[in-house]
C-alpha positions in Angstrom: 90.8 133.3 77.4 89.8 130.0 75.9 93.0 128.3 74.7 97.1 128.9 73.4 98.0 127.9 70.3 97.9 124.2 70.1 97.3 124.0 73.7 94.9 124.2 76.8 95.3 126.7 79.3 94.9 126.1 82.9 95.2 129.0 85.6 95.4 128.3 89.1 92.9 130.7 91.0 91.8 130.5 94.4 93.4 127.6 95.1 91.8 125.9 92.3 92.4 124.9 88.9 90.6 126.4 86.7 90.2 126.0 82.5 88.0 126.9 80.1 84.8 124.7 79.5 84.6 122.5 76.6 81.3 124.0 76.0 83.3 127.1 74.5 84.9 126.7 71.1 88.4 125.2 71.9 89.7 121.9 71.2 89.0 119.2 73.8 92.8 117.8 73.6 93.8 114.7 74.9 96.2 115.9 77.3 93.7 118.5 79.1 92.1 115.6 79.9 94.6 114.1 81.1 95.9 117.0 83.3 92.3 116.9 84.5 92.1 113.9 85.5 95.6 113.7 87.1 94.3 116.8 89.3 91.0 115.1 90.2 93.2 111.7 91.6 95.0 114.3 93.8 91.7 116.1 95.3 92.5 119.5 93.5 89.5 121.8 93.0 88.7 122.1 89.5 86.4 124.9 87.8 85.7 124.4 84.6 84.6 128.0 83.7 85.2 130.8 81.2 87.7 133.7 82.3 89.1 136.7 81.1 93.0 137.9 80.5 92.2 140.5 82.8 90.5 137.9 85.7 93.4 135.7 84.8 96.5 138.6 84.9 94.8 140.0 88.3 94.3 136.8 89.7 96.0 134.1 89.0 98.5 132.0 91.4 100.4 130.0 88.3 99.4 129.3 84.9 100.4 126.5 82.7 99.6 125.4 78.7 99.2 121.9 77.7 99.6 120.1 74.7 99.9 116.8 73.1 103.4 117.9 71.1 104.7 120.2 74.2 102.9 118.2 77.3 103.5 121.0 79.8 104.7 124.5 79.2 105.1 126.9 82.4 104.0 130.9 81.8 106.3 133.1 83.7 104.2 136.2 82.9 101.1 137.3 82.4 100.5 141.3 81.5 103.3 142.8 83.5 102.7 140.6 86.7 105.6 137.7 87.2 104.0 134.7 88.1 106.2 131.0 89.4 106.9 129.0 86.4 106.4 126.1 87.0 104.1 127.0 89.9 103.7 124.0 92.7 100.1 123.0 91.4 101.7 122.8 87.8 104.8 120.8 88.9 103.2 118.6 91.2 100.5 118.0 87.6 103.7 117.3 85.5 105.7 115.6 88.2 102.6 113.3 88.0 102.4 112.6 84.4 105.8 111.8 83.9 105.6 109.3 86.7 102.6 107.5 84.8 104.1 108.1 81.3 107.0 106.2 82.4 105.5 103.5 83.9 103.4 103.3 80.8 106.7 102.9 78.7 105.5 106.1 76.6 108.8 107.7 77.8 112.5 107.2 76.9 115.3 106.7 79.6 
């Protein structure tokens, strides 16, 4: 797996966030970054690692996309395997950057 369309994906495995490294041929988007950093300031783990849809459809807790033009988007399903959308890694993330966003004045009442 390296990225959706448009977007970065992020998988929560382990306990830890995990996303592809920019050393892969993907986009380095603005808001992975920012979703990155936003999980460093709250002391989640963060792998930044290749996986597969198989790794990612066995194992993963939550996964999320990201995206400049859609911010956050929840996946409720990966393979045949339900997964929480959002998930509480991926809300507490989004929770996060609205919070900044707004205080930034980059969102609308």
């Amino acid at each position: 797996v390296f990225e959706g369309p448009r977007s970065t994906v992020f998988a929560v495995m382990d306990g830890e966030i995990c996303t592809p490294p920019l050393s892969l041929p993907l986009l380095p988007g603005v808001t992975r970054l920012v979703f990155l950093h936003l999980a460093r300031e709250a002391g989640l783990g963060i792998r930044e690692e290749p996986f597969t849809f198989e790794r990612m459809a066995r194992d993963a807790e939550e996964v999320f996309l990201v995206a400049s033009m859609s911010t956050f988007r929840p996946v409720c399903r990966v393979d045949d395997r339900e997964l929480p959308a959002p998930g509480a890694v991926g809300s507490r993330l989004v929770a996060r950057y609205v919070e900044l966003a707004e205080s930034r004045g980059e969102l609308g009442s």
